[in-house]
TILUM-337539 format. One line per 3 residues: number of its first residue (from 1); for each residue x, y, z of N, C-alpha, C, O. Coordinates in pm, 1 decimal, padded with zeros to 6 digits, always signed. Atoms other than C-alpha are relative to their C-alpha. Layout:
NUM) X:Y:Z:X:Y:Z:X:Y:Z:X:Y:Z | ... $
//
This chain:
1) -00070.3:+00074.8:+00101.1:-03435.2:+04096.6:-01669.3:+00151.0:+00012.2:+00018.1:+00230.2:-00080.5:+00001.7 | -00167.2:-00057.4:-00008.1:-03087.5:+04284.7:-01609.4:+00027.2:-00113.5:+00112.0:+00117.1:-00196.2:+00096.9 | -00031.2:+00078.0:-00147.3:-03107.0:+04095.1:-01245.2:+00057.8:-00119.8:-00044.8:+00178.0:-00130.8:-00020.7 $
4) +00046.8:+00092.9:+00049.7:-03149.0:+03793.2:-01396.5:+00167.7:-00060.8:-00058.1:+00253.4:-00132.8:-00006.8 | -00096.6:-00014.1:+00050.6:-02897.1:+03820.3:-01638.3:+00167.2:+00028.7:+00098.9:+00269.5:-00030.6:+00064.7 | -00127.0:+00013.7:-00059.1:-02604.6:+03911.0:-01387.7:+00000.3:-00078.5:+00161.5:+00097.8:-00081.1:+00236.6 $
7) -00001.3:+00130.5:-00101.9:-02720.1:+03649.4:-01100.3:+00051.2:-00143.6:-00066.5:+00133.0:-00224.2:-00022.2 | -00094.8:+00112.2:+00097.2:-02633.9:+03391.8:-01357.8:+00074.8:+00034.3:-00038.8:+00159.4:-00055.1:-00039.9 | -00196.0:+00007.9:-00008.5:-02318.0:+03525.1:-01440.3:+00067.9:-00027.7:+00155.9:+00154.7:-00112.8:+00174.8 $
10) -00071.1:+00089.5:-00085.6:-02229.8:+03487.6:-01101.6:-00004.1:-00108.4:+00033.1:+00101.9:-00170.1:+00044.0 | -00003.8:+00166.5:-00009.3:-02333.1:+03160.3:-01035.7:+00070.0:-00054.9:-00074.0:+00173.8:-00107.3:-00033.5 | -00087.3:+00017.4:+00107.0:-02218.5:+03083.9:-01365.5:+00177.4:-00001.0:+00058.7:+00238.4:-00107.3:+00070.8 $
13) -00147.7:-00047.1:-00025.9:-01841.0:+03242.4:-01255.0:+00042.2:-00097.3:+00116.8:+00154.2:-00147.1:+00104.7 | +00004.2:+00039.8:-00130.1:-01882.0:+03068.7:-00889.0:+00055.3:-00131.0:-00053.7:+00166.6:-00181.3:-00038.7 | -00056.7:+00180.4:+00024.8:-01928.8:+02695.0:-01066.5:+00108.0:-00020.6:-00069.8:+00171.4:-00117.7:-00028.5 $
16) -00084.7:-00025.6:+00053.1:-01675.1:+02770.9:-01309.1:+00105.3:+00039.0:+00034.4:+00183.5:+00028.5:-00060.1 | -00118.8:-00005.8:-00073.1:-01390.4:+02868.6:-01088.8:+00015.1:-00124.9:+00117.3:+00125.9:-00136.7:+00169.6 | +00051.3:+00088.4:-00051.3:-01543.0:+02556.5:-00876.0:+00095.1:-00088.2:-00085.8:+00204.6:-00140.5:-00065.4 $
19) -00012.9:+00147.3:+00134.5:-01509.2:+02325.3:-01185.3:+00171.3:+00032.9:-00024.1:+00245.3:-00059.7:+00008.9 | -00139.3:-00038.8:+00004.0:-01139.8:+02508.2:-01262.3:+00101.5:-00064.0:+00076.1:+00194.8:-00126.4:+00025.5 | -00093.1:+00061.2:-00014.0:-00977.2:+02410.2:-00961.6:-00032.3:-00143.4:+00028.1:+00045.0:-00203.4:+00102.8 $
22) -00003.1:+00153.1:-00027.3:-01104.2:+02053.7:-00952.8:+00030.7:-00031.3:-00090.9:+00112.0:-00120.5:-00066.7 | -00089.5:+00008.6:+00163.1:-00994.2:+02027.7:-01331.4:+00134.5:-00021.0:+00050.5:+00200.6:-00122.8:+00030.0 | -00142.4:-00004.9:+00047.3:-00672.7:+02132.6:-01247.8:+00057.9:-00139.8:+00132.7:+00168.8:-00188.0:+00109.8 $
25) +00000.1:+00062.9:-00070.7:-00668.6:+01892.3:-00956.3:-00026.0:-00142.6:-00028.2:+00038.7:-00231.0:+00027.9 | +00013.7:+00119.1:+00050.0:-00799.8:+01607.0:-01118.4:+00063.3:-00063.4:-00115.5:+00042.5:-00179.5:-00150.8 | -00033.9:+00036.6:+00070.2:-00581.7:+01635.2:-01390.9:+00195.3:-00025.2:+00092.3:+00287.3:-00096.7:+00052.6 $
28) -00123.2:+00026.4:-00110.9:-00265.9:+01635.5:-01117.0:-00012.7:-00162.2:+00045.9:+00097.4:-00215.2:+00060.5 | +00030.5:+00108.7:-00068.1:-00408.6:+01290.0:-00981.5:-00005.3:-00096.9:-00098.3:+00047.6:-00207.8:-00090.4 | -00015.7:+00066.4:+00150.7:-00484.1:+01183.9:-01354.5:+00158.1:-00044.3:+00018.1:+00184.0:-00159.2:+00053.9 $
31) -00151.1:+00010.9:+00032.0:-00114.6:+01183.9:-01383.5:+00113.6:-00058.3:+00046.7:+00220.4:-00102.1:+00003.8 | -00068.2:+00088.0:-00117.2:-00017.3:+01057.9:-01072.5:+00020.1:-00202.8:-00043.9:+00099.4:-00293.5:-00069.1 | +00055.1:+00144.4:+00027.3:-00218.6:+00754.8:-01121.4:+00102.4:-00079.5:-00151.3:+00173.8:-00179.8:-00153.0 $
34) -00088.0:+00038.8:+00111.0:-00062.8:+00730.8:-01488.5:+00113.5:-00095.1:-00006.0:+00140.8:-00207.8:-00047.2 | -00160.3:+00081.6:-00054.0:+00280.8:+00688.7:-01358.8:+00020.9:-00124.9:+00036.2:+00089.6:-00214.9:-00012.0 | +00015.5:+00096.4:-00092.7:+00173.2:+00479.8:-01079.5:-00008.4:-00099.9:-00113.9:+00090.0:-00173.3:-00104.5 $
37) +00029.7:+00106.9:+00079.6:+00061.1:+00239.6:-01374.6:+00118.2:-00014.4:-00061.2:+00197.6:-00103.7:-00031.7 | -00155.0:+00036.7:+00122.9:+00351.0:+00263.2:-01635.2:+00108.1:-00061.4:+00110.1:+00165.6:-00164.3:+00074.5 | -00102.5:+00065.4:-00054.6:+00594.0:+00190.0:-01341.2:-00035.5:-00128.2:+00048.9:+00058.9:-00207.1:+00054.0 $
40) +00109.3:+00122.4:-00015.0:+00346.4:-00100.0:-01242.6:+00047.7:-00148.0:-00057.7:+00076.8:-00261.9:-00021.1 | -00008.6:+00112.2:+00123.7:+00386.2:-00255.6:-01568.3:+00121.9:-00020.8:-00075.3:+00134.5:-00096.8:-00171.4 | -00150.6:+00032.3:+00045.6:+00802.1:-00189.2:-01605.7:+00025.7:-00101.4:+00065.3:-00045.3:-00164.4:+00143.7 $
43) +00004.6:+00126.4:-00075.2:+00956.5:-00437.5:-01507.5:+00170.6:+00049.0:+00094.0:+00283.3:+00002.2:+00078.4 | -00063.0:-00076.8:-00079.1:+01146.3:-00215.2:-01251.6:+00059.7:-00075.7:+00102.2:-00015.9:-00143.0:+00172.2 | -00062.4:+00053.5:-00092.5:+01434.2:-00347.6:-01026.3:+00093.1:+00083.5:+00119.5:+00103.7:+00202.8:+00090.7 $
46) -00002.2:-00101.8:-00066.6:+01595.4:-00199.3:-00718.4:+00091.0:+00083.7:-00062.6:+00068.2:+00204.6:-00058.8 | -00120.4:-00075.1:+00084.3:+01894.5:-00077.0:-00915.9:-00060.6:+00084.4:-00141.0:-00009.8:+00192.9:-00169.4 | +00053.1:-00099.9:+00118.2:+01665.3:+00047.8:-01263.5:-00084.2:+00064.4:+00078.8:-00143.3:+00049.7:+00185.8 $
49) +00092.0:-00157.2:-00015.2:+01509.3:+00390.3:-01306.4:-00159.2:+00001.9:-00046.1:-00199.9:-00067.3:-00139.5 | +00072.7:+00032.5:+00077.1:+01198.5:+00441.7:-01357.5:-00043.4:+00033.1:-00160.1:+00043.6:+00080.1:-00233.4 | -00003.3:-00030.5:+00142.0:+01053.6:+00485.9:-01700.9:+00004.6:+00167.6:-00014.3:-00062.0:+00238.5:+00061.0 $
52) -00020.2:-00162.7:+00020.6:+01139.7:+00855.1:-01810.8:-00205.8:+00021.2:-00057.4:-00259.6:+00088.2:+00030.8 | +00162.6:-00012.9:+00001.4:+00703.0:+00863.9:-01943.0:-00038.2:+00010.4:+00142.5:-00093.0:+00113.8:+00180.7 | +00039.2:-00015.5:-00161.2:+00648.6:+00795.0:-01558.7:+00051.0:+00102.1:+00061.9:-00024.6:+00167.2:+00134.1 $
55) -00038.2:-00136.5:-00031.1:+00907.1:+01081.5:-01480.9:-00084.9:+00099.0:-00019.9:-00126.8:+00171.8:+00070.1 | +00076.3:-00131.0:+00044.4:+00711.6:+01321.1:-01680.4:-00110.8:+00043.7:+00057.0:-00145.3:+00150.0:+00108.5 | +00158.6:+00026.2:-00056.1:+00385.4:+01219.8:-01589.6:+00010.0:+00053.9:+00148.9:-00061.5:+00148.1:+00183.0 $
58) +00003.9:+00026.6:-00135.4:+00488.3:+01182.1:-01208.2:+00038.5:+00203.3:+00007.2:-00021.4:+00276.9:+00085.6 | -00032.1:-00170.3:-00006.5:+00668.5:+01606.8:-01295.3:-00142.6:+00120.7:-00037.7:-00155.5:+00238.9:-00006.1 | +00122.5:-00065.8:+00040.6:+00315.0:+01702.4:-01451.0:-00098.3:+00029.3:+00119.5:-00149.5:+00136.4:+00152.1 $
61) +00092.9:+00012.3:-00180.5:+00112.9:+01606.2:-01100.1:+00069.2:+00083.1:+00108.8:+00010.1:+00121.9:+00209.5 | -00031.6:-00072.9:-00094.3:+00369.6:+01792.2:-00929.4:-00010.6:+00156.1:-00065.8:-00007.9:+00261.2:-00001.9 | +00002.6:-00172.3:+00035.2:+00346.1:+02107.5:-01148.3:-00155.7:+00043.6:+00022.4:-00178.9:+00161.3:+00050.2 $
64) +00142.2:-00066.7:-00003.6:-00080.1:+02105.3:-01136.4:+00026.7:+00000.2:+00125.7:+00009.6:+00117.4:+00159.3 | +00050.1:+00091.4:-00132.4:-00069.9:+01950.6:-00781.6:+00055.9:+00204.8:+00019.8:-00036.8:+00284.4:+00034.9 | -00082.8:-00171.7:-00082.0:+00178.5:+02368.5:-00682.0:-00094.3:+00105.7:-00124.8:-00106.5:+00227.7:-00135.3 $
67) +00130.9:-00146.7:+00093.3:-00080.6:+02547.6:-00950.7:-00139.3:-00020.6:+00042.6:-00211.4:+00073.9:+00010.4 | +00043.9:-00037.0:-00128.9:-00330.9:+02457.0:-00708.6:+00002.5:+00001.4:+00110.0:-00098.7:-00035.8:+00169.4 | -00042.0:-00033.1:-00111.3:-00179.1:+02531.6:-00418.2:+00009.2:+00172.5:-00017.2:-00035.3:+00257.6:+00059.8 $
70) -00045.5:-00163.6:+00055.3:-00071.5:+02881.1:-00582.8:-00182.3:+00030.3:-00063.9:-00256.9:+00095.2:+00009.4 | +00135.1:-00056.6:-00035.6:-00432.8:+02924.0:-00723.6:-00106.8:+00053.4:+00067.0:-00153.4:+00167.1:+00075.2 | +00106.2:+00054.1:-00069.1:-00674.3:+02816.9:-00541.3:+00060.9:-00052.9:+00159.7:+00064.0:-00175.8:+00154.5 $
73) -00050.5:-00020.8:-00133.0:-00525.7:+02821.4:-00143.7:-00055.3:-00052.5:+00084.7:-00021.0:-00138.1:+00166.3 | +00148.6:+00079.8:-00094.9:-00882.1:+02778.0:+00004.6:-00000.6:-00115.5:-00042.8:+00010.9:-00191.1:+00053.6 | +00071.2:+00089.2:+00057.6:-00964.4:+02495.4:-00228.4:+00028.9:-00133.0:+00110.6:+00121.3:-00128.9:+00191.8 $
76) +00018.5:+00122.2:-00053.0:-01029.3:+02147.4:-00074.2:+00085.6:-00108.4:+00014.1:+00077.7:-00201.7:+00094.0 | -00117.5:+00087.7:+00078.8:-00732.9:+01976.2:-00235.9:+00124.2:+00014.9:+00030.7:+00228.6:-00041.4:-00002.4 | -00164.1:-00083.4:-00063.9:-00480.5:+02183.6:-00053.1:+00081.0:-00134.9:+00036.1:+00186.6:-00170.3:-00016.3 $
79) -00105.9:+00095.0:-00049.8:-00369.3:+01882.6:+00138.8:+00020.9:-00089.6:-00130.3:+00116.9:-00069.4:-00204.7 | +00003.2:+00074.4:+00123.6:-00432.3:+01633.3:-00136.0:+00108.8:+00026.5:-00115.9:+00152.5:-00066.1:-00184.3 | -00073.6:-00051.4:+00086.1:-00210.2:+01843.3:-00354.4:+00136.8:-00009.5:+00048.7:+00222.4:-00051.2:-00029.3 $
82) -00101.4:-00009.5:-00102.1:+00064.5:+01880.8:-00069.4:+00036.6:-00170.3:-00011.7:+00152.8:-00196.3:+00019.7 | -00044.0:+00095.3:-00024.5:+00062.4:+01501.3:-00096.5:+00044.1:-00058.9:-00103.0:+00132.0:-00144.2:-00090.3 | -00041.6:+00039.5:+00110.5:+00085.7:+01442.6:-00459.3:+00136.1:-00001.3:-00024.7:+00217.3:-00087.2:-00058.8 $
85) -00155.8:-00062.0:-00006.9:+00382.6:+01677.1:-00438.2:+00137.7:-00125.3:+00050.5:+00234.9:-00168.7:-00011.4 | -00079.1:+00049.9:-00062.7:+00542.0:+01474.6:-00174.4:+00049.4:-00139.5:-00048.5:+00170.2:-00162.1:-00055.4 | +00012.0:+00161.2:+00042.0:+00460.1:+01053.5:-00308.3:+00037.4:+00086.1:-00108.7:+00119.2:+00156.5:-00049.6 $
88) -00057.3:+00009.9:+00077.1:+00551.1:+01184.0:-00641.6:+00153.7:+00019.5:-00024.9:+00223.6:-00054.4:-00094.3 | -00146.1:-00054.2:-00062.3:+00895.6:+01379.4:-00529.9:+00038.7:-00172.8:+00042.4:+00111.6:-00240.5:-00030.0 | -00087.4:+00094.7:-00018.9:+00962.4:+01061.2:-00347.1:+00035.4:-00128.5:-00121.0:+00145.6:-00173.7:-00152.2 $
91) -00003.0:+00104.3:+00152.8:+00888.2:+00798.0:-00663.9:+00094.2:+00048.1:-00041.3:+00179.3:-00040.4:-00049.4 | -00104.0:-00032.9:+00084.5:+01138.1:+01005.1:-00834.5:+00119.2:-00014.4:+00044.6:+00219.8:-00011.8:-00026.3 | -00153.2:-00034.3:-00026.1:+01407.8:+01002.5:-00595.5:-00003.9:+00083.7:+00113.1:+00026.9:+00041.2:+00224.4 $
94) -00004.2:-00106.2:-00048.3:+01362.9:+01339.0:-00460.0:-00038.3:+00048.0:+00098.6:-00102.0:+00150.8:+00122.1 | +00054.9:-00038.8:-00162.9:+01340.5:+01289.9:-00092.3:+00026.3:+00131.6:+00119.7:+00007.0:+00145.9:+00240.5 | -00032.9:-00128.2:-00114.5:+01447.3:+01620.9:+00044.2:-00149.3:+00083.0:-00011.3:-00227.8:+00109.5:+00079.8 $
97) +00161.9:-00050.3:+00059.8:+01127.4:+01782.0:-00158.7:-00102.5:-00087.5:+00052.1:-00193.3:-00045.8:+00124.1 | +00108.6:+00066.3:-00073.6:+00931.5:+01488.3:-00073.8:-00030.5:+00053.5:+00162.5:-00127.0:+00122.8:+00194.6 | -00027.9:-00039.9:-00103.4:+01049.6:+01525.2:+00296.9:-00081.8:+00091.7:+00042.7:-00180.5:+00051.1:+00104.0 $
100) +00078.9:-00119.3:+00031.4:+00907.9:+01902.8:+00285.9:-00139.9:+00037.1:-00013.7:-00204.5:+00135.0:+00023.8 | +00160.8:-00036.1:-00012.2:+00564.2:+01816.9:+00187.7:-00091.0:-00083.2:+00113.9:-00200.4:-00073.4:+00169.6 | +00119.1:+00064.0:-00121.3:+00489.5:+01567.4:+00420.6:-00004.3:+00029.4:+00095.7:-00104.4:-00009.3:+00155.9 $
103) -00019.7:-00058.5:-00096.5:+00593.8:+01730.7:+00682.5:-00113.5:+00120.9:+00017.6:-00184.9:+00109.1:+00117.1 | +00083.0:-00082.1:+00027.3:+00375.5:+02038.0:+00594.5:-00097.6:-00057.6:+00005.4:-00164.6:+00005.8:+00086.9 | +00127.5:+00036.6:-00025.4:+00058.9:+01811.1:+00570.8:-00052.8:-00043.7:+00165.1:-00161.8:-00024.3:+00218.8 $
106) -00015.0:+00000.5:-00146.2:+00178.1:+01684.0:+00948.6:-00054.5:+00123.6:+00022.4:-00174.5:+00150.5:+00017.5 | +00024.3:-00154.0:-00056.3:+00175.9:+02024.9:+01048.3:-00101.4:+00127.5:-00005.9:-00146.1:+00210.4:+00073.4 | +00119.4:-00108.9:+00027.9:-00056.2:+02229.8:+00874.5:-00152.0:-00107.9:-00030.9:-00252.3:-00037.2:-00040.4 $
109) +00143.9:+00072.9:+00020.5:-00372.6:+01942.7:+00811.8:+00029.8:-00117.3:+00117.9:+00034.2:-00234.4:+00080.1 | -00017.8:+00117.1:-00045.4:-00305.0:+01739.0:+01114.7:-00177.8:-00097.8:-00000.6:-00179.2:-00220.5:+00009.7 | +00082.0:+00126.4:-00024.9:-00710.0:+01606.0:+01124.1:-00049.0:+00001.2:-00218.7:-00159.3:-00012.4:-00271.4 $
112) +00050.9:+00082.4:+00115.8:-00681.5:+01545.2:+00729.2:+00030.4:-00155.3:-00042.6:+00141.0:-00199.8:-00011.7 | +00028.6:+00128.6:+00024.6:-00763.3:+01184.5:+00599.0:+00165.2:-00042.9:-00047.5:+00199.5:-00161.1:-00043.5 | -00129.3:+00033.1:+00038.8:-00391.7:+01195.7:+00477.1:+00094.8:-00046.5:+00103.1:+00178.7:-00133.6:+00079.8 $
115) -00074.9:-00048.3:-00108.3:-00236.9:+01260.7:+00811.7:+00081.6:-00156.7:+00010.4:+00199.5:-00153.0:-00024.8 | -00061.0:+00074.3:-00008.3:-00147.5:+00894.8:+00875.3:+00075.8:-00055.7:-00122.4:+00197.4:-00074.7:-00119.7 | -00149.2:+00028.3:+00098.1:-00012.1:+00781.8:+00530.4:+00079.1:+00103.1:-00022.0:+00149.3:+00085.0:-00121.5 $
118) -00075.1:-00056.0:+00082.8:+00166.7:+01088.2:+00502.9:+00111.5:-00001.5:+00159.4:+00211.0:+00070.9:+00156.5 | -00085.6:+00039.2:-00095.2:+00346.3:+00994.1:+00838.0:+00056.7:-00140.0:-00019.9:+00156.3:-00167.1:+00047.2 | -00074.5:+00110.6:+00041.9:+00435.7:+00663.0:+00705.3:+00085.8:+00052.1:-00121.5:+00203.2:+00015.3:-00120.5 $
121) -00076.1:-00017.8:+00100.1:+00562.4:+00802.5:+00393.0:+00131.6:+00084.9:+00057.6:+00252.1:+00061.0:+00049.2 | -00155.1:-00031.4:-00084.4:+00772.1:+01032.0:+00599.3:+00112.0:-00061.9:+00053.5:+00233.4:-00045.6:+00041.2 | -00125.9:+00096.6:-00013.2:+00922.8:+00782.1:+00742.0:+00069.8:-00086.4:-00043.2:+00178.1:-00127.7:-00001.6 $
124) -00097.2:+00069.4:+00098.4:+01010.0:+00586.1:+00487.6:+00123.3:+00101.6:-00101.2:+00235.9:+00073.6:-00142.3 | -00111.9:-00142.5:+00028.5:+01166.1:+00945.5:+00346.0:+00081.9:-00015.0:+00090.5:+00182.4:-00027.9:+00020.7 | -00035.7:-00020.0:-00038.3:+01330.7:+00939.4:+00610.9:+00118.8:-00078.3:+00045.6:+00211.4:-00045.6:+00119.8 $
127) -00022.2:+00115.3:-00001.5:+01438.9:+00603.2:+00577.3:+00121.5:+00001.7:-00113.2:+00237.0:-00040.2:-00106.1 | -00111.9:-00038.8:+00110.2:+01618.6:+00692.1:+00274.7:+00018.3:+00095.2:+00013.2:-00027.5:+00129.4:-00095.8 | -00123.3:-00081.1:-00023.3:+01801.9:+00988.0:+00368.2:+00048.8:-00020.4:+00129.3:+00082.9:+00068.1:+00207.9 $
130) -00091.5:+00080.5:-00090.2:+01944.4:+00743.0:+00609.7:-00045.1:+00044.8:+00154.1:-00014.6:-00007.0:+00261.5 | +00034.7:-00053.9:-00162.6:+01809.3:+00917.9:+00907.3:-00100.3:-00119.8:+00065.6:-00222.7:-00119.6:+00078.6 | +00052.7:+00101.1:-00084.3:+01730.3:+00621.7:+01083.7:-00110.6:-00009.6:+00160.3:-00214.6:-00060.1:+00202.5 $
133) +00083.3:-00035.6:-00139.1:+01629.4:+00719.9:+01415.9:-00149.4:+00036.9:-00019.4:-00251.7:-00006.0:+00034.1 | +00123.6:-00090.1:+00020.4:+01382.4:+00955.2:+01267.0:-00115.3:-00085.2:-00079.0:-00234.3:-00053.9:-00076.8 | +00085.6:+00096.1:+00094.9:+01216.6:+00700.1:+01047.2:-00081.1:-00093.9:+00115.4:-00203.3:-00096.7:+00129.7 $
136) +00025.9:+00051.8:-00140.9:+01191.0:+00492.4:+01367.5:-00128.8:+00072.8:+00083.8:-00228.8:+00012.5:+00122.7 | +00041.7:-00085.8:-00070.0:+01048.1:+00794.8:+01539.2:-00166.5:+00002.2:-00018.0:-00250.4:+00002.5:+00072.0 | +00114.7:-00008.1:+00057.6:+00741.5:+00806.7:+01289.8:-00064.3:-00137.4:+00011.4:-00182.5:-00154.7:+00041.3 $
139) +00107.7:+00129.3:+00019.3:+00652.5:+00449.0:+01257.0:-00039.3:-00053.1:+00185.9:-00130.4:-00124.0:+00228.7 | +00045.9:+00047.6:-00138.3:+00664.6:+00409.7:+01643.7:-00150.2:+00076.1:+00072.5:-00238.7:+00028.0:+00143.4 | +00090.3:-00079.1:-00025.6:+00445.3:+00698.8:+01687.6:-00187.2:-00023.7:-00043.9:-00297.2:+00025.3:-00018.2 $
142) +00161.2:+00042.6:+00084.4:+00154.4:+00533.3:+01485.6:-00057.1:-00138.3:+00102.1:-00084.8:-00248.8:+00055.4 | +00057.8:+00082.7:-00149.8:+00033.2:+00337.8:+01837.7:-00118.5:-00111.2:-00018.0:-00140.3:-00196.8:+00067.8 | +00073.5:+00102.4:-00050.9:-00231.2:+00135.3:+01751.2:-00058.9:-00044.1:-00163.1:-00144.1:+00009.3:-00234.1 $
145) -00055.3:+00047.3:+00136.6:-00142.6:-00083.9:+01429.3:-00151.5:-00057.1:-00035.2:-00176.1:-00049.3:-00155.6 | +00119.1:+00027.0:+00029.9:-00534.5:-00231.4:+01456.0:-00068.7:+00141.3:-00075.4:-00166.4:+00128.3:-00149.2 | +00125.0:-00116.2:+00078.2:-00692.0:+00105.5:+01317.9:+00112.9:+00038.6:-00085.5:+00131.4:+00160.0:-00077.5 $
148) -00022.7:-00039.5:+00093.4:-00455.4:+00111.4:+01042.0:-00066.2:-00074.7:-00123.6:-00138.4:-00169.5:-00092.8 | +00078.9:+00061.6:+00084.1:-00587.8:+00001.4:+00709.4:+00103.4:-00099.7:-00042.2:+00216.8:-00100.5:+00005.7 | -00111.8:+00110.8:+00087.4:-00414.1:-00291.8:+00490.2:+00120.3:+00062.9:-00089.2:+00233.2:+00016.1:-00103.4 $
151) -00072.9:-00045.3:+00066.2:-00289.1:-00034.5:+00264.0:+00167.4:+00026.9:+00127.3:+00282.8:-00015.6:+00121.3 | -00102.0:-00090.5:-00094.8:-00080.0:+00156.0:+00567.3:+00080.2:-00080.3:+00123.3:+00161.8:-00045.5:+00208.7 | -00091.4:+00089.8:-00081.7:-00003.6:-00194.8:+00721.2:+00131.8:-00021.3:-00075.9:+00242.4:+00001.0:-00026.5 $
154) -00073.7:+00033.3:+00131.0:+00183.4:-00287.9:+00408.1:+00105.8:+00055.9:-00040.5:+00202.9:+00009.8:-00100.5 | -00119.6:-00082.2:-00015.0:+00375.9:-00009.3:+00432.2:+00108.1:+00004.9:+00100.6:+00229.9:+00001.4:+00082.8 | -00095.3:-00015.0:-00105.2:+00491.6:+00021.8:+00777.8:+00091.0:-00094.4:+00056.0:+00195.2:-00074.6:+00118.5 $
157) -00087.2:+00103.7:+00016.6:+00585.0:-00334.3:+00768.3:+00139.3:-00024.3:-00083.2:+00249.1:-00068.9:-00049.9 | -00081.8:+00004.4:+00134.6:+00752.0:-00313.3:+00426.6:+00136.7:+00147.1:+00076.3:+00253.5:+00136.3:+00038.9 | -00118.9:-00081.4:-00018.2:+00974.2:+00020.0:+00608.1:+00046.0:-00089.3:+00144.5:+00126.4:+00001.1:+00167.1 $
160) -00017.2:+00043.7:-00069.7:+01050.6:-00173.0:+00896.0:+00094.1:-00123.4:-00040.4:+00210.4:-00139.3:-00003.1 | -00082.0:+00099.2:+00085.8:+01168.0:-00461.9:+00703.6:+00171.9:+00073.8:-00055.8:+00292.2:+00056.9:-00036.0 | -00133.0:-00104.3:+00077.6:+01391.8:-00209.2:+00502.4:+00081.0:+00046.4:+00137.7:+00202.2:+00049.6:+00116.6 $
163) -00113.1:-00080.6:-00102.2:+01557.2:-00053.6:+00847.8:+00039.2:-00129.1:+00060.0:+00159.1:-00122.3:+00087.1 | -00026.9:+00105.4:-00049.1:+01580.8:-00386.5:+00984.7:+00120.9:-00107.1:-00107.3:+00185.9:-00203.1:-00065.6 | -00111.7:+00077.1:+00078.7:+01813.0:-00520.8:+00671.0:+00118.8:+00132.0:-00010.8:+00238.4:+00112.1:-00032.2 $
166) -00068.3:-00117.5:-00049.4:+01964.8:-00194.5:+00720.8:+00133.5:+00000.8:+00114.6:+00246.1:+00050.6:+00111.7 | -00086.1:-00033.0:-00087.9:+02085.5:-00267.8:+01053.6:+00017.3:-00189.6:+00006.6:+00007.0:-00236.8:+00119.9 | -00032.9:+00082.8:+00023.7:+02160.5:-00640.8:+00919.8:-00097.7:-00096.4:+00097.7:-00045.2:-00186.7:+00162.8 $
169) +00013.0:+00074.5:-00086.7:+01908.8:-00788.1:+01110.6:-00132.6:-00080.1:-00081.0:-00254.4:-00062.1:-00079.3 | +00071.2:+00103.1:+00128.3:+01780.0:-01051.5:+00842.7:-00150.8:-00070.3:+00055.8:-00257.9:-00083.9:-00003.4 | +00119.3:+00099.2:-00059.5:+01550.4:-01257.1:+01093.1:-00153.0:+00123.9:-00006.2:-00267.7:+00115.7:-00050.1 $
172) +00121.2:-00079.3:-00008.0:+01351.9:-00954.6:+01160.2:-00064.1:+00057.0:-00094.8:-00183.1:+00088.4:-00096.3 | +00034.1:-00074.2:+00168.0:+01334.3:-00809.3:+00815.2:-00131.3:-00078.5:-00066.3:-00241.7:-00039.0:-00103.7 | +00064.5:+00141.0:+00030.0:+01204.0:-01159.2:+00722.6:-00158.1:+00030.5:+00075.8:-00246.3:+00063.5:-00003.4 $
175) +00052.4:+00024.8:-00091.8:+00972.2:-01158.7:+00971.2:-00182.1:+00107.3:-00038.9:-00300.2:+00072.8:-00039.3 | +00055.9:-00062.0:-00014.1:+00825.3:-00821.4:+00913.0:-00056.5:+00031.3:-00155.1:-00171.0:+00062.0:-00188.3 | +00065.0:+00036.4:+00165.4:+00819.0:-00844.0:+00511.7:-00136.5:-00105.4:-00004.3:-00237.2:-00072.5:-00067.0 $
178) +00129.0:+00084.2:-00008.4:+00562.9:-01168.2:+00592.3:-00096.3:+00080.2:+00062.3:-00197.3:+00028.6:+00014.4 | +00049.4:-00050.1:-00047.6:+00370.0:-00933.6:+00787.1:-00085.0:+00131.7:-00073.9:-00191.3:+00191.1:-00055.6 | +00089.1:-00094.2:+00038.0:+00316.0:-00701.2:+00577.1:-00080.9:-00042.7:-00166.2:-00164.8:+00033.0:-00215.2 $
//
């Protein structure tokens, strides 16, 4: 009976630190998503901020997203969390932090499912802290534009466009905005 009794507490403890950090993980992504919507539905231009609710929201995903990273280490979400960090950091502005995490998912998860958008996002980070070359560096490196998805075309077009009005070169900007 005693057995009994403390085999189901551990199991018990096992799913329950299980369930914990996907809680705290799902409520990081909750939040993300949030943002993602409220700024969606501002009617946001390149010059306005976004809505301070989307700030918060977008600061909440980055505080669960580093309380499991600091928890839970092993957990599953590591990268996932590393990326929240980074797309939310950048939404806000805060491309040196952004910068930082995507780089880290490069480096430390190169065969996770992230690996390629978080090399486009880099380079659009990278894109805005003017480092041109380096932005360049990343989107050239992504070799074979057929095995990207629509989402990660959309992007690399859309930063390409942006370095291309950058370096005033309107036709191509044009060109590569229709493209994506």
């Amino acid at each position: 009976m005693k057995i009994n009794f403390y085999i189901n507490l551990v199991f018990s403890f096992i799913f329950l630190s299980g369930c914990a950090y996907y809680n705290t993980f799902y409520n990081a992504q909750k939040s993300f998503d949030d943002a993602e919507i409220l700024i969606d539905k501002s009617k946001k231009t390149e010059d306005s901020d976004i809505p301070q609710q989307a700030k918060k929201l977008l600061s909440q995903s980055i505080e669960k997203s580093q309380k499991v990273i600091e928890k839970y280490p092993d957990s599953q979400w590591i990268d996932d969390s590393y990326f929240l960090i980074a797309k939310s950091s950048f939404i806000k502005g805060d491309y040196q932090y952004s910068e930082k995490y995507f780089r880290k998912i490069l480096k430390e998860y190169p065969n996770s499912n992230l690996f390629t958008e978080s090399k486009l996002w880099l380079s659009y980070t990278l894109l805005k802290n003017n480092m041109l070359d380096s932005s360049l560096f990343y989107i050239s490196s992504l070799k074979n534009t057929i095995d990207l998805n629509d989402s990660h075309k959309f992007l690399k077009y859309t930063i390409l466009a942006e370095i291309d009005i950058f370096n005033n070169n309107y036709d191509s900007a044009y060109f590569n905005f229709e493209k994506s």
